[in-house]
N, C-alpha and C positions, 0 to 999 in steps of 0.2 A: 372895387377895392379902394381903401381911403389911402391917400399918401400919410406916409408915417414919416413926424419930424422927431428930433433930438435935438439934444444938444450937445455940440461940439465940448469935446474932453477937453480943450487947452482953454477956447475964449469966450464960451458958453454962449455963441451964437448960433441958431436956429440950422439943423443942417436936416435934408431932405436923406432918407433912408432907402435908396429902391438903385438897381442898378445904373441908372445915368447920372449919378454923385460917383465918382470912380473915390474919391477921398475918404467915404463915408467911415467912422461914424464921425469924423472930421467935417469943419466945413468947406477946409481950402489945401489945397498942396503946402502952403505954408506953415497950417498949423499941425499937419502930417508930418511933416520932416522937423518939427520944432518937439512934436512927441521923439520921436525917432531919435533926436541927438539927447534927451533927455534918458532913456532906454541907453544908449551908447555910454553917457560920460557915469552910469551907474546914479543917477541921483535918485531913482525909484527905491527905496530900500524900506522892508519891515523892520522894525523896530525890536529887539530883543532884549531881555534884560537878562543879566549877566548874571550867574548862579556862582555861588562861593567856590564852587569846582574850577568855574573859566576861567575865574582870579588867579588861582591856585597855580593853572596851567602859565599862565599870563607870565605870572613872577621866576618861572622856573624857566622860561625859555631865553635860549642863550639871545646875547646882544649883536647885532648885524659886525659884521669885520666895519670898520672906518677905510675909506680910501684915501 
């Protein structure tokens, strides 16, 4: 069986794919948990584009109370 490499999602370094990488398909805990806060603060997001309807909805919606 050949070792199968990747490359790591965050810092496109070479990361080994087979169970003794516990990180995988990362290359380090580091750049695991630096996915993971990224996942967290929402910065992952598709793209949508906003149909004349959403607008619509957008303008009609009441304004937050001020504290």
């Amino acid at each position: 069986m050949a070792l199968r490499v990747v490359n790591c999602p965050h810092c496109g370094k070479p990361a080994r794919w087979d169970p003794a990488n516990r990180f995988r398909p990362f290359c380090s805990e580091r750049c695991r948990l630096i996915d993971l806060g990224a996942w967290a603060n929402e910065s992952y997001r598709i793209p949508v584009a906003q149909t004349a309807e959403d607008i619509e909805v957008d303008a009609n919606a009441p304004e937050p109370p001020l504290n």
